[in-house]
C-alpha positions in Angstrom: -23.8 20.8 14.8 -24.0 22.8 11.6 -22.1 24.8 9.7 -22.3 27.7 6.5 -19.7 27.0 3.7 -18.7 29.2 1.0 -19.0 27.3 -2.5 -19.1 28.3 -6.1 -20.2 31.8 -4.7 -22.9 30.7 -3.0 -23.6 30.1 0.7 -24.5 26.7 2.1 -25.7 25.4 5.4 -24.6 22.1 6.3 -24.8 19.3 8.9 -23.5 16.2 8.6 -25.0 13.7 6.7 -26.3 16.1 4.6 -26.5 15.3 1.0 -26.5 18.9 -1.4 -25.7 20.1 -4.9 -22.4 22.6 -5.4 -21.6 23.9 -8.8 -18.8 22.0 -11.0 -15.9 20.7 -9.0 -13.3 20.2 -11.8 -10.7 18.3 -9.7 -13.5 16.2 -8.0 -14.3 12.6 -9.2 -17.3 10.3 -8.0 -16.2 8.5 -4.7 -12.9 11.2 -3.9 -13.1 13.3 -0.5 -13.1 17.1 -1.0 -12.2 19.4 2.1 -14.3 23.1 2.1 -12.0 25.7 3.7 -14.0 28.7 3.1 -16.2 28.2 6.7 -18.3 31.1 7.4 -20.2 30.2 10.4 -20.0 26.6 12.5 -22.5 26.8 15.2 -23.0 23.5 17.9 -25.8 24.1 20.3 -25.3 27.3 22.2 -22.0 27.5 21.3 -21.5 29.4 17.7 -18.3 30.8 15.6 -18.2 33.4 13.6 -15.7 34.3 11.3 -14.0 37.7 9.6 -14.1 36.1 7.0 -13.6 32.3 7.8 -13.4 30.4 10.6 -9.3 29.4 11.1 -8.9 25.8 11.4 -11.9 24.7 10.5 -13.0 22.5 7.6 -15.8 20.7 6.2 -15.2 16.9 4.4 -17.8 16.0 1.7 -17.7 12.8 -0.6 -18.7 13.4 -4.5 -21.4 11.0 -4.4 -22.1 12.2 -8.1 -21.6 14.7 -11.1 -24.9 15.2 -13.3 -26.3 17.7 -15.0 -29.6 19.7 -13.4 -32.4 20.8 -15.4 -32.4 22.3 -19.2 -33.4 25.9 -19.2 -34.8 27.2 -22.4 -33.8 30.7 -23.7 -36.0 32.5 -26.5 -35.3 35.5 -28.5 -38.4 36.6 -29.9 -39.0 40.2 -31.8 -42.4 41.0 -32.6 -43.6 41.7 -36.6 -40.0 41.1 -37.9 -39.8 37.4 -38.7 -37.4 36.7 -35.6 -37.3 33.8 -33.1 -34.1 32.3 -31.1 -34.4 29.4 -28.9 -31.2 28.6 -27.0 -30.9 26.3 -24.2 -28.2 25.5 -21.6 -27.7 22.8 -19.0 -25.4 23.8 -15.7 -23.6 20.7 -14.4 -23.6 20.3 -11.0 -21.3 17.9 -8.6 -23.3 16.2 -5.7 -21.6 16.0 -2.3 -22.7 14.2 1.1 -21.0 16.0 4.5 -19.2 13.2 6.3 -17.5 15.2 8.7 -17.5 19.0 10.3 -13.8 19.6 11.5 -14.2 22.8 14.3 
C-alpha cells in the first residue's frame, strides 16, 4: 500500500515505513505525530484512488524523527573586468518524517 502526499508544494510517494525529508514543519517537534491531509493518490494492489483534488477521509501519520539542515549551496556574483565578486550561501532546513500509518 502506497500513497502520494502533497507537502511544502511538492509531491511525495509514500508507504509505510518509509523514512523522507519534507520542507520546515514549523509546528512540528522531534518525536510529535503529524497527520498529511492533502492525499492525492492511495493505491493498495489493484485497487487505487484517485482524488479531485484529495482523497476525502484519507490521511497519512508521520513521526518527526528529526529537524536538520541539508546541504550549503553556494551562490556567486561575478562580473567580468569590473573588480566584482559576491559569494552568498544559504542552507534550507528540512524536518525528517518516518510514515507510521496510511489511513484510507
Amino acid at each position: 500500500m502506497y500513497a502520494v502526499v502533497l507537502t511544502g508544494g511538492k509531491q511525495h510517494q509514500v508507504s509505510q515505513g518509509d523514512v523522507l525529508s519534507v520542507e520546515l514543519l514549523n509546528d512540528a517537534e522531534k518525536g510529535s505525530i503529524v497527520e498529511f491531509d492533502k492525499v492525492l493518490m492511495v493505491a493498495d494492489g489493484d485497487q487505487v484512488k484517485i482524488g479531485t483534488p484529495y482523497v476525502e477521509g484519507c490521511k497519512v501519520q508521520a513521526e518527526v524523527v528529526a529537524i536538520k539542515g541539508g546541504e550549503k549551496v553556494t551562490i556567486t556574483k561575478f562580473r567580468r573586468r569590473k573588480h566584482f565578486q559576491k559569494v552568498t550561501g544559504h542552507r534550507q532546513w528540512y524536518t525528517q518524517v518516518k510514515v507510521t500509518a496510511i489511513n484510507a
